[in-house]
N, C-alpha and C positions, 0 to 999 in steps of 0.2 A: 421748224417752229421753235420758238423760245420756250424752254423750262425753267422753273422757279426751283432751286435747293434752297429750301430754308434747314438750316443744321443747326442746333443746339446742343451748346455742350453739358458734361457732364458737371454737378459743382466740382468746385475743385480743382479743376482740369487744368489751372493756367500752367504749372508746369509742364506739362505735358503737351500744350500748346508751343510753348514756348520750344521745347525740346523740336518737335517736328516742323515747325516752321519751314525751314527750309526747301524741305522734301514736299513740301504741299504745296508754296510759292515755284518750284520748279514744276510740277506736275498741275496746276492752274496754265502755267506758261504754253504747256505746248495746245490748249485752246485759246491761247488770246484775239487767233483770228476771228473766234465764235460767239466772244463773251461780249455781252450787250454792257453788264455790271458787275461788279463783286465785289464785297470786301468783307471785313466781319462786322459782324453784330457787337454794340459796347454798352454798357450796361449805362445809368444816368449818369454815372461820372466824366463820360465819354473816350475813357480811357483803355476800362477792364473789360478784355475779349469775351463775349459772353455765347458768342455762335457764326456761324457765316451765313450771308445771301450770296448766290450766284444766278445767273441769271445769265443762260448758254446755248444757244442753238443748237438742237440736236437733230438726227431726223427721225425719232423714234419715242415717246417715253422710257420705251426697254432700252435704248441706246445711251439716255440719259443716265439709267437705273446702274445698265453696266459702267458708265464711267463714275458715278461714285463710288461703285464699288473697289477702284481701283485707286480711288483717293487716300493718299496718308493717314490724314485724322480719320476719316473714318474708316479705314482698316485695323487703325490705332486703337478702336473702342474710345477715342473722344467724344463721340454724339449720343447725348442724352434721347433724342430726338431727328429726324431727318426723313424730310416729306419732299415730295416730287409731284410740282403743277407746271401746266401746259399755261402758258401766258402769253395774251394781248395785248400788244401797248397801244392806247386808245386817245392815253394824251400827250399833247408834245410836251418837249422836255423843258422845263427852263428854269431850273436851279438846281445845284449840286453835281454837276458834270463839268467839266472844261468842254468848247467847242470843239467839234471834232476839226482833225488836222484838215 
């Protein structure tokens, strides 16, 4: 099943964002075979990182639960916030994705 992370950060956070980036762009990486979406949250400027959606096929909610636990920013104390839902997708897609290869 696909799980919904919605993570909000801390204010503040952007350096600390910025500092970790990598280690969390690498550790996203080793489920890309599972990730339906993801990227961050930006505030109306469309610029300033403000939190992440992922959107991951797990086979567990608790499996889910464990792999954020093991995520950089949130091991970092970046997330103000940070919820885990089981998700449906019910309609087809047709804007904001490239077609798949």
């Amino acid at each position: 099943m696909i799980y919904i992370l919605h993570l909000l950060d801390k204010p503040q956070a952007g350096d600390m964002r910025q500092r970790i980036r990598p280690e969390h762009k690498a550790y996203i990486a080793g489920a890309a075979a599972r990730i339906a979406f993801a990227g961050p949250l930006v505030a109306d400027d469309g610029q300033t990182m403000v939190g992440s959606l992922l959107a991951i096929e797990f086979e567990s909610r608790e499996a889910a639960q464990a792999w954020l636990a093991g995520e950089p920013f949130y091991r970092a104390g970046l997330y103000a916030s940070a919820t885990v839902h089981a998700f449906v997708n019910l309609w087809p897609q047709k804007v904001g994705f490239a077609p798949a290869a």
